[in-house]
KEPA-264930 format. One record per residue: residue in three letters; residue number from 1; x, y, z of N, C-alpha, C, CB in turn. Coordinates in pm, whole numbers, plus 50000, padded with zeros to 5 digits. Atoms other than C-alpha are relative to their C-alpha. Last residue first. Glycine has a CB too. Example, Ala and Ser with C-alpha at 12.3 -4.5 7.8 and 13.67 -1.06 7.14 Angstrom:
// KEPA-264930
@rest Ser; nr 2; n.xx 49918; n.yy 49881; n.zz 49994; ca.xx 51367; ca.yy 49894; ca.zz 50714; c.xx 49923; c.yy 50109; c.zz 50073; cb.xx 50041; cb.yy 50046; cb.zz 49858
@rest Ala; nr 1; n.xx 50089; n.yy 49881; n.zz 50000; ca.xx 51230; ca.yy 49550; ca.zz 50780; c.xx 50090; c.yy 50120; c.zz 50000; cb.xx 49901; cb.yy 50003; cb.zz 50125
// end
This chain:
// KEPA-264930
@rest Unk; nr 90; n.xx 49981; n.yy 50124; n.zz 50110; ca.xx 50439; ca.yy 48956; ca.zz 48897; c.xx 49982; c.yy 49888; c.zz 50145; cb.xx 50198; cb.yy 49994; cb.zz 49883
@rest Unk; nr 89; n.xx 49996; n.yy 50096; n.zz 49901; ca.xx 50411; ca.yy 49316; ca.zz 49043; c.xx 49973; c.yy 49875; c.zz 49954; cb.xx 49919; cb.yy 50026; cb.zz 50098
@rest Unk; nr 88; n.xx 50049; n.yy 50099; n.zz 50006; ca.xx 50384; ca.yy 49593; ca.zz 48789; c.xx 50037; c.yy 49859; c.zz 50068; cb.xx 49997; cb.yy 50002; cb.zz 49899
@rest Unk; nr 87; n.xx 49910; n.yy 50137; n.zz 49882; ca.xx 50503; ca.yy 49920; ca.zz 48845; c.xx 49857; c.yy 49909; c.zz 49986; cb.xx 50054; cb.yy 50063; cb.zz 50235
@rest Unk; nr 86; n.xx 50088; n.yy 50087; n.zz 49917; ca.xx 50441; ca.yy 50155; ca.zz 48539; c.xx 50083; c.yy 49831; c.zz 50028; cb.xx 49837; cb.yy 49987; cb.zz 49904
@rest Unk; nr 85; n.xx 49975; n.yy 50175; n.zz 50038; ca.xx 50729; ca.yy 50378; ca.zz 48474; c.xx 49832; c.yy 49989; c.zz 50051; cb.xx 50161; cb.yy 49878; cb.zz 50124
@rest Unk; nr 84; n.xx 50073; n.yy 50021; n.zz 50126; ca.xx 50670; ca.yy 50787; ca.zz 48491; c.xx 49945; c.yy 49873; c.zz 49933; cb.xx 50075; cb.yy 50044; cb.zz 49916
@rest Unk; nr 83; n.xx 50137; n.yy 49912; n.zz 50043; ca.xx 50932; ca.yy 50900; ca.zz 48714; c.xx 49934; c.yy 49923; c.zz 49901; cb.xx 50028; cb.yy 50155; cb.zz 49935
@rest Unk; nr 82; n.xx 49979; n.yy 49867; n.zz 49985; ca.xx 51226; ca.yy 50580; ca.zz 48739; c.xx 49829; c.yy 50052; c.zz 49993; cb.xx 50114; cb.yy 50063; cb.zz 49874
@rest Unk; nr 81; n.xx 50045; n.yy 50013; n.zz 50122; ca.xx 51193; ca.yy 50253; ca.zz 48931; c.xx 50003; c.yy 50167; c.zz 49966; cb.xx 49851; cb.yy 49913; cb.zz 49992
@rest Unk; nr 80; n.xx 49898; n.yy 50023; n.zz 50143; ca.xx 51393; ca.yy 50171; ca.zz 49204; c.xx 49992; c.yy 50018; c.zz 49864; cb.xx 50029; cb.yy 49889; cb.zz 49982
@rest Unk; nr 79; n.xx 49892; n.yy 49922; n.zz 49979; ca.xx 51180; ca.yy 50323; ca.zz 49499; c.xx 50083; c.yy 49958; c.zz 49902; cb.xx 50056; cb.yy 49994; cb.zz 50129
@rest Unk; nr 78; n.xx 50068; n.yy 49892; n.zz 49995; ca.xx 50822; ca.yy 50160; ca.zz 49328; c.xx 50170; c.yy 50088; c.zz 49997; cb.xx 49873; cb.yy 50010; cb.zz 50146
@rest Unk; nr 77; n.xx 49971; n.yy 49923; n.zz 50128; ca.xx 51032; ca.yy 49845; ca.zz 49318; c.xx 49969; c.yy 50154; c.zz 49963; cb.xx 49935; cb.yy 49930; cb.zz 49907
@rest Unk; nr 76; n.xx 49839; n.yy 50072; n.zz 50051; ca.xx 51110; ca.yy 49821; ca.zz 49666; c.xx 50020; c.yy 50020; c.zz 49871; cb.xx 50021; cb.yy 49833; cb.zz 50013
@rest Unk; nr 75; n.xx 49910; n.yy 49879; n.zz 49950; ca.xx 50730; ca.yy 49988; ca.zz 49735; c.xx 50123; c.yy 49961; c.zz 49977; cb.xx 49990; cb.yy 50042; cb.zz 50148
@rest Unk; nr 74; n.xx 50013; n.yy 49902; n.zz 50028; ca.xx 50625; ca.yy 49673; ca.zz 49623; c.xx 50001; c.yy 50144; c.zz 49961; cb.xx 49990; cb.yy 49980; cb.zz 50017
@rest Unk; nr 73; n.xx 49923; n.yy 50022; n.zz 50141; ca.xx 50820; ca.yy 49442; ca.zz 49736; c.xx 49943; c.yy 50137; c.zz 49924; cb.xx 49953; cb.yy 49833; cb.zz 49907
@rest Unk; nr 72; n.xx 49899; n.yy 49983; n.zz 49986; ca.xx 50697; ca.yy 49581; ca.zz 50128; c.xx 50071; c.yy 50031; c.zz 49839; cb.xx 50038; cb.yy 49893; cb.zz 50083
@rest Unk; nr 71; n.xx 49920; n.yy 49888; n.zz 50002; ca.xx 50382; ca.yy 49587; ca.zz 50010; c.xx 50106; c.yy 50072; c.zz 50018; cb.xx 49976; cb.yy 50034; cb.zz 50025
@rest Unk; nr 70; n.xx 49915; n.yy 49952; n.zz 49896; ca.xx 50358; ca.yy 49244; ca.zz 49940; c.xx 50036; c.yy 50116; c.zz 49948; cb.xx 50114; cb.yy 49917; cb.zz 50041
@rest Unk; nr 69; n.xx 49900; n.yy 49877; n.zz 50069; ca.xx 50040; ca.yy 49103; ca.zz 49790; c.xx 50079; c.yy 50057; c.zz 50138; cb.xx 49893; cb.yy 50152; cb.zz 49908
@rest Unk; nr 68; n.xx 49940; n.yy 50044; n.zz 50094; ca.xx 49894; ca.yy 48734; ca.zz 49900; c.xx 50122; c.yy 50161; c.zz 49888; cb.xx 49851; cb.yy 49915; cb.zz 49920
@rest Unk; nr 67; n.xx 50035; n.yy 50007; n.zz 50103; ca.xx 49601; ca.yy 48878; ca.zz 50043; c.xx 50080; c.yy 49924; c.zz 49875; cb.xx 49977; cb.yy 50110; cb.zz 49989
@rest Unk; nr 66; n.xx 50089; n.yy 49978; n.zz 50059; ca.xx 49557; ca.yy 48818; ca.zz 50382; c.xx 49954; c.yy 49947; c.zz 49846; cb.xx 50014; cb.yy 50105; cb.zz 50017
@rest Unk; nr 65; n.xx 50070; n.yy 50112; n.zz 49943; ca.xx 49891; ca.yy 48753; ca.zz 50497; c.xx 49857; c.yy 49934; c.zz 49925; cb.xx 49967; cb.yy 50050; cb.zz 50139
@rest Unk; nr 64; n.xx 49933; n.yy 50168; n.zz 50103; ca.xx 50007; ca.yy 48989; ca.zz 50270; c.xx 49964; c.yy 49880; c.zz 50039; cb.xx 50168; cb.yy 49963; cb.zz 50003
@rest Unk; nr 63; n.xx 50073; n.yy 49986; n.zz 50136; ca.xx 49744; ca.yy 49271; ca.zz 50445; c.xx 50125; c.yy 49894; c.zz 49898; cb.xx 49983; cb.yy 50208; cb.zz 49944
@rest Unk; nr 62; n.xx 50108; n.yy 50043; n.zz 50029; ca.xx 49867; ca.yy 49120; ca.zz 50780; c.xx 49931; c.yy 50021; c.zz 49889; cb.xx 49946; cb.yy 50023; cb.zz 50074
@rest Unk; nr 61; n.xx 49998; n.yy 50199; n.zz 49947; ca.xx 50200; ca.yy 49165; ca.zz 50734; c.xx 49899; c.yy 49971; c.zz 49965; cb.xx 50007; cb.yy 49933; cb.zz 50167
@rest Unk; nr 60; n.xx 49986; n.yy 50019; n.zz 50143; ca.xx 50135; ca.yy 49542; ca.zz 50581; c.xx 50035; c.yy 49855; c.zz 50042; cb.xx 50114; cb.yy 50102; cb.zz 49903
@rest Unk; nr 59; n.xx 50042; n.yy 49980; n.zz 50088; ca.xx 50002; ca.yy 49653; ca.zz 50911; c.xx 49966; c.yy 49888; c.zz 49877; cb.xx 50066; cb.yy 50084; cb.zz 49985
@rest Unk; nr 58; n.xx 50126; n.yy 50123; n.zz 49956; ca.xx 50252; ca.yy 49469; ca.zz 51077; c.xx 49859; c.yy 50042; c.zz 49951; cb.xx 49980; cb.yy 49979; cb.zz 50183
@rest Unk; nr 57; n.xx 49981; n.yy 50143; n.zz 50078; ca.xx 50525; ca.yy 49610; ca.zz 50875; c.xx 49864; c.yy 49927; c.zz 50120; cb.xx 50220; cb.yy 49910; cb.zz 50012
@rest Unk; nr 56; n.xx 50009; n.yy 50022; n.zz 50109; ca.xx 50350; ca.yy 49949; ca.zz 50916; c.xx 50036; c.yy 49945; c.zz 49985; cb.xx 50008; cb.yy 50040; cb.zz 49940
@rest Unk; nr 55; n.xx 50128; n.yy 50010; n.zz 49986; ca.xx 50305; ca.yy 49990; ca.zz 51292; c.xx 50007; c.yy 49988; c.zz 49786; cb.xx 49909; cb.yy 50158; cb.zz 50114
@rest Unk; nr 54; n.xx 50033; n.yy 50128; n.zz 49939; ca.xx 50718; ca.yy 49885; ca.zz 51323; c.xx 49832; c.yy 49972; c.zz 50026; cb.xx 50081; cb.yy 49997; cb.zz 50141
@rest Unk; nr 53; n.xx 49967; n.yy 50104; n.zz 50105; ca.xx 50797; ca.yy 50170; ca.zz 51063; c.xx 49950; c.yy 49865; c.zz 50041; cb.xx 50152; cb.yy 49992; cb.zz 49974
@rest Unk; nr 52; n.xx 49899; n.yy 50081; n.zz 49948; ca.xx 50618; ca.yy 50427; ca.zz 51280; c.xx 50019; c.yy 49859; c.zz 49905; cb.xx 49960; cb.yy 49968; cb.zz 50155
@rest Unk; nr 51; n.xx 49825; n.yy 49945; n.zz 50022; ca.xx 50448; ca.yy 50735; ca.zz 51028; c.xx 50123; c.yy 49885; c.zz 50104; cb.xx 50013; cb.yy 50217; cb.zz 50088
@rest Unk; nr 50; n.xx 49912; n.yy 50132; n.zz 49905; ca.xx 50094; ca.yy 50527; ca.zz 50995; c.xx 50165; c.yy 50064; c.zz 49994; cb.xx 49990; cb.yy 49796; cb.zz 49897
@rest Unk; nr 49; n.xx 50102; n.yy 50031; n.zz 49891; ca.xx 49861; ca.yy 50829; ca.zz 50898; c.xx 50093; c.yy 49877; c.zz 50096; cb.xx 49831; cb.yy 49934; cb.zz 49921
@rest Unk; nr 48; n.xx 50057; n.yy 49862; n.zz 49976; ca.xx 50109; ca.yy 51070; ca.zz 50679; c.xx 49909; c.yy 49947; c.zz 50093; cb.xx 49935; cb.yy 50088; cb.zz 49873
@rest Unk; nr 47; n.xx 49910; n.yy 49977; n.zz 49903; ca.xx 50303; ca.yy 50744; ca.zz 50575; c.xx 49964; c.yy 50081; c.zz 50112; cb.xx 50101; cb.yy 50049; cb.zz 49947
@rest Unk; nr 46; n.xx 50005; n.yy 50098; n.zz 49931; ca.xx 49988; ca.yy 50600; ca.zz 50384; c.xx 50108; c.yy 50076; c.zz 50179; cb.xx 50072; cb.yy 49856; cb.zz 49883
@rest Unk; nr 45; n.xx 50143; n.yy 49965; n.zz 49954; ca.xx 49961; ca.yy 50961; ca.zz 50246; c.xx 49996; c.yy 49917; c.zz 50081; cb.xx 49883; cb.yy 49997; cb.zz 49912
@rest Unk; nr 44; n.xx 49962; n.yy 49892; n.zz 49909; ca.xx 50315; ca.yy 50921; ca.zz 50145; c.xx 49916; c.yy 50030; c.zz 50058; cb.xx 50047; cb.yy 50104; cb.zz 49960
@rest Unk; nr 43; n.xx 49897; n.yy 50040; n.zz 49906; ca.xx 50222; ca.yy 50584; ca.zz 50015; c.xx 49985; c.yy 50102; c.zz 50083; cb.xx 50141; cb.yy 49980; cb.zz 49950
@rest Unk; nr 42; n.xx 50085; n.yy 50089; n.zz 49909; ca.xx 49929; ca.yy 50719; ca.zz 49763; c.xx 50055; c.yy 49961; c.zz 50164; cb.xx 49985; cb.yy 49860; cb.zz 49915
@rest Unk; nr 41; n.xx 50090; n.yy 49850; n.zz 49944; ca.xx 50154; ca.yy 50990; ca.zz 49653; c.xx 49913; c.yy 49914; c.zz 50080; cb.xx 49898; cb.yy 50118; cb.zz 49867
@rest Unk; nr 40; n.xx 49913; n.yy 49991; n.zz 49884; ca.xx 50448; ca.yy 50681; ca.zz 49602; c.xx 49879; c.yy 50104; c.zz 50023; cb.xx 50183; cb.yy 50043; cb.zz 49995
@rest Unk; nr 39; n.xx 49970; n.yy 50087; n.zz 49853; ca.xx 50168; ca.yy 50495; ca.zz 49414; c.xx 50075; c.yy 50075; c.zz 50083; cb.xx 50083; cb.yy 49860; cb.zz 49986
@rest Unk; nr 38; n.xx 50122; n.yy 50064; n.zz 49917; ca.xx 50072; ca.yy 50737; ca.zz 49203; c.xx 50012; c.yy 49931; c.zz 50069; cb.xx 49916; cb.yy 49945; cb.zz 49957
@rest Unk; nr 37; n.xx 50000; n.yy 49899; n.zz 49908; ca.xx 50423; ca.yy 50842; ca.zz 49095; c.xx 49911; c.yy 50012; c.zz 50055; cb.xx 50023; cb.yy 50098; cb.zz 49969
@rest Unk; nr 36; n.xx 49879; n.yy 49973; n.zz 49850; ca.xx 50527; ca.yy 50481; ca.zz 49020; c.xx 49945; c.yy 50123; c.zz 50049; cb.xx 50200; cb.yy 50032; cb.zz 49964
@rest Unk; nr 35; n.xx 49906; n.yy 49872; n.zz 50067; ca.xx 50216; ca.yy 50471; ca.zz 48752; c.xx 50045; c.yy 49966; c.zz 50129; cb.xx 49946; cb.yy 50179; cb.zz 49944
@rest Unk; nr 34; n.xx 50045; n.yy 49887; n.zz 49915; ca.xx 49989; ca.yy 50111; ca.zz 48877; c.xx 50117; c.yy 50084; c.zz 49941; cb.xx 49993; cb.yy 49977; cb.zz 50180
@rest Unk; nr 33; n.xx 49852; n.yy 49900; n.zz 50010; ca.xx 50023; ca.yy 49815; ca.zz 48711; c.xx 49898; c.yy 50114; c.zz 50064; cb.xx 50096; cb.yy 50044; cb.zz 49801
@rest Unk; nr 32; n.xx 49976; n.yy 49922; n.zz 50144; ca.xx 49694; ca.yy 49550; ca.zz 48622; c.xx 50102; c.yy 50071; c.zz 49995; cb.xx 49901; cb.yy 50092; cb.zz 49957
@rest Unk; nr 31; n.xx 50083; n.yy 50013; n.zz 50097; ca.xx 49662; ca.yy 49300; ca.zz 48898; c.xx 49968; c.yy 50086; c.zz 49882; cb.xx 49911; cb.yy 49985; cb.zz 50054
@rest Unk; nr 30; n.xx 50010; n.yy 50145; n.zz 50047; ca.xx 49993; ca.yy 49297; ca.zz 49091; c.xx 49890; c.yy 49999; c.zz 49939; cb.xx 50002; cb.yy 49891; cb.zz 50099
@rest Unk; nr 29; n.xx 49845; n.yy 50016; n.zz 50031; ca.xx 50028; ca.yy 49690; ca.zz 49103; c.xx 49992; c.yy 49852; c.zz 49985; cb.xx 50118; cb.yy 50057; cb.zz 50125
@rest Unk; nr 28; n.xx 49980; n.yy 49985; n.zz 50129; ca.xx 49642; ca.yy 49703; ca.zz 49140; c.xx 50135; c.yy 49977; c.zz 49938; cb.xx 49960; cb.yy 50116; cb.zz 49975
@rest Unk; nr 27; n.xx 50100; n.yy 50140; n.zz 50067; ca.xx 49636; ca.yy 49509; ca.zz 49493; c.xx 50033; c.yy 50055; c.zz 49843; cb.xx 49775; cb.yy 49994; cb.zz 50054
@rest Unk; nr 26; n.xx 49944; n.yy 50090; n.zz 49990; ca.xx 49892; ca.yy 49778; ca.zz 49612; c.xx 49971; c.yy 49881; c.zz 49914; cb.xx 49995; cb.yy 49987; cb.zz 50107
@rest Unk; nr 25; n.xx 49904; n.yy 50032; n.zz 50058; ca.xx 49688; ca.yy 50019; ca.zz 49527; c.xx 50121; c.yy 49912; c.zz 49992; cb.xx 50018; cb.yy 50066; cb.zz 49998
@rest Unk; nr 24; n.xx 50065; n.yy 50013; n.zz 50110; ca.xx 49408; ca.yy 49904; ca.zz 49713; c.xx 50129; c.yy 50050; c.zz 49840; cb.xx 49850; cb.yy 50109; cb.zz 50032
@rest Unk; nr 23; n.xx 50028; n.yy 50142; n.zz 50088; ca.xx 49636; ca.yy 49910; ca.zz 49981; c.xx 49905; c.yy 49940; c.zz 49872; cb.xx 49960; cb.yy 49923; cb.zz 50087
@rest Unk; nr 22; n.xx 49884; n.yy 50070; n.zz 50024; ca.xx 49688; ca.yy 50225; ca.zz 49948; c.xx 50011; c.yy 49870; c.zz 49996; cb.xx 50077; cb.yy 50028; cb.zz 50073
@rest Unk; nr 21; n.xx 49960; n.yy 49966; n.zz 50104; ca.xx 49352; ca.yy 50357; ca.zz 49943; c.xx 50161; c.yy 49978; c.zz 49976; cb.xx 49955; cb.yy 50124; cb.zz 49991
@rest Unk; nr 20; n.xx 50091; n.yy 50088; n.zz 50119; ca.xx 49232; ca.yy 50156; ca.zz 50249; c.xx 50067; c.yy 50018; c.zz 49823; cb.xx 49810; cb.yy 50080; cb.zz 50003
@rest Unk; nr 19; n.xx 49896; n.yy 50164; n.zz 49963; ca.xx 49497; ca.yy 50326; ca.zz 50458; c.xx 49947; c.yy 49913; c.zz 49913; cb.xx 49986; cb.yy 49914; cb.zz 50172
@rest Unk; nr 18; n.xx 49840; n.yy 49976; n.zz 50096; ca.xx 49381; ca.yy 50682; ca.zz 50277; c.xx 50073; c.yy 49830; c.zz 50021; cb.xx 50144; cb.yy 50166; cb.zz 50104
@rest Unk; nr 17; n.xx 49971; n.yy 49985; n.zz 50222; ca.xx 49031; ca.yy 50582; ca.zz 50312; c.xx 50104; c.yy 50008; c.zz 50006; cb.xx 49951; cb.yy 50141; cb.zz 49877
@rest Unk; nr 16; n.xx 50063; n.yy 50093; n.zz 50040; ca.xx 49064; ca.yy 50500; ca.zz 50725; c.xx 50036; c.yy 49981; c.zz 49822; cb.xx 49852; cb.yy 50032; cb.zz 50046
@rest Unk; nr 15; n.xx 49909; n.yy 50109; n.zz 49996; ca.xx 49239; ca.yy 50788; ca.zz 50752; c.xx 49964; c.yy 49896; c.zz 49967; cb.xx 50048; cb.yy 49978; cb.zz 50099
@rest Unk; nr 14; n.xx 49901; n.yy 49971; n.zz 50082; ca.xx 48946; ca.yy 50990; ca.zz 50648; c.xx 50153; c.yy 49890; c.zz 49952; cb.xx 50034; cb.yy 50122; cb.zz 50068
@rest Unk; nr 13; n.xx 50078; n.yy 50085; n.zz 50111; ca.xx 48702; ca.yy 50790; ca.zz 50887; c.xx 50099; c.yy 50035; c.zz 49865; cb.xx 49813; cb.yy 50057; cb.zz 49976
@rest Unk; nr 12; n.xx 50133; n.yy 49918; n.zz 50093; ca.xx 48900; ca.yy 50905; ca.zz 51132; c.xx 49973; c.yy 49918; c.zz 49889; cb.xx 50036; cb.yy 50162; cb.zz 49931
@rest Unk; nr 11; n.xx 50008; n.yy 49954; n.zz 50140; ca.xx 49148; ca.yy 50620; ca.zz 51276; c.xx 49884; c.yy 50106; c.zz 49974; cb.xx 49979; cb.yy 49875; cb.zz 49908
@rest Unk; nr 10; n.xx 49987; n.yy 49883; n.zz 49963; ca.xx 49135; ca.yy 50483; ca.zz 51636; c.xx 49971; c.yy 50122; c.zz 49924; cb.xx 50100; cb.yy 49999; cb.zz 50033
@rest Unk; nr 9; n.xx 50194; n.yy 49909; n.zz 49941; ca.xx 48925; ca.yy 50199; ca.zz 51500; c.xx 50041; c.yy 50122; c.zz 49999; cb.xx 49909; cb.yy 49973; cb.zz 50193
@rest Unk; nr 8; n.xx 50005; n.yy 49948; n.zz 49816; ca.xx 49303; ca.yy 50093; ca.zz 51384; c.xx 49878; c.yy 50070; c.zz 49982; cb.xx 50144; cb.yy 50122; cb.zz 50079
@rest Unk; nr 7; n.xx 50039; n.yy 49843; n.zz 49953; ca.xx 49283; ca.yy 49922; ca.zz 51017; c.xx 50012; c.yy 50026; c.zz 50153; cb.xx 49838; cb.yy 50038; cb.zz 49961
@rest Unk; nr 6; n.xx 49953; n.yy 49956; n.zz 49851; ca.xx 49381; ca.yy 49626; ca.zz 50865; c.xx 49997; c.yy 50143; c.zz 50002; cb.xx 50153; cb.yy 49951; cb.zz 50043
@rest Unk; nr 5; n.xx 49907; n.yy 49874; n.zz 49966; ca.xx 49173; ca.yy 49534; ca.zz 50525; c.xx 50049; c.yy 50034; c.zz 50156; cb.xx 49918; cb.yy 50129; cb.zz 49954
@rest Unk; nr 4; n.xx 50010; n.yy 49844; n.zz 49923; ca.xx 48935; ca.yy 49309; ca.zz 50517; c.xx 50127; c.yy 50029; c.zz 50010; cb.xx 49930; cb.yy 50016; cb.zz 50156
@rest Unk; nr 3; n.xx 49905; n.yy 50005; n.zz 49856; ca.xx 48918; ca.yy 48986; ca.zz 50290; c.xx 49959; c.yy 50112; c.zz 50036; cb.xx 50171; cb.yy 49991; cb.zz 50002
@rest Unk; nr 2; n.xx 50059; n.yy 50000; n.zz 49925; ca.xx 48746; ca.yy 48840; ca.zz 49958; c.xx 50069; c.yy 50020; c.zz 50164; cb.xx 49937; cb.yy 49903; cb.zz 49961
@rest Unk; nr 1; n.xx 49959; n.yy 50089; n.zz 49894; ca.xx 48908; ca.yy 48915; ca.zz 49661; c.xx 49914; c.yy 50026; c.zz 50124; cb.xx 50149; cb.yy 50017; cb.zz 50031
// end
């Protein structure tokens, strides 16, 4: 797909990857599945650079906006699903 990713400049280049690297999982959970416990390690990492809930639904607004994937749902199933499942986004 053809888009950019939301990011804060403020970011290390590190951060940067980890915010990148979640949404990129995101994108895989609707285009092939992703393991639940890879995604939430991915997340917690997400959490570990964006920890305010109101800088992560806008964040994650604009990357649905964007792309058409919701990380919100996402993560919704991710938390309902047991160890081990693959989360697949429809």
């Amino acid at each position: 797909m053809e888009y950019q990713y939301p990011i804060d400049y403020d970011w290390s280049t590190d951060e940067i990857i980890e915010v990148i690297h979640f949404f990129e999982a995101v994108e895989r959970a609707y285009e092939k599945g992703i393991e639940r416990d890879q995604m939430l390690a991915v997340y917690r990492r997400f959490k570990g650079i964006v920890p305010s809930k109101a800088e992560e639904k806008k964040l994650c607004g604009e990357f649905e906006k964007m792309s058409g994937y919701s990380s919100y749902q996402t993560m919704k199933k991710v938390k309902e699903s047991e160890s081990g499942k693959i989360i697949r986004m429809t």
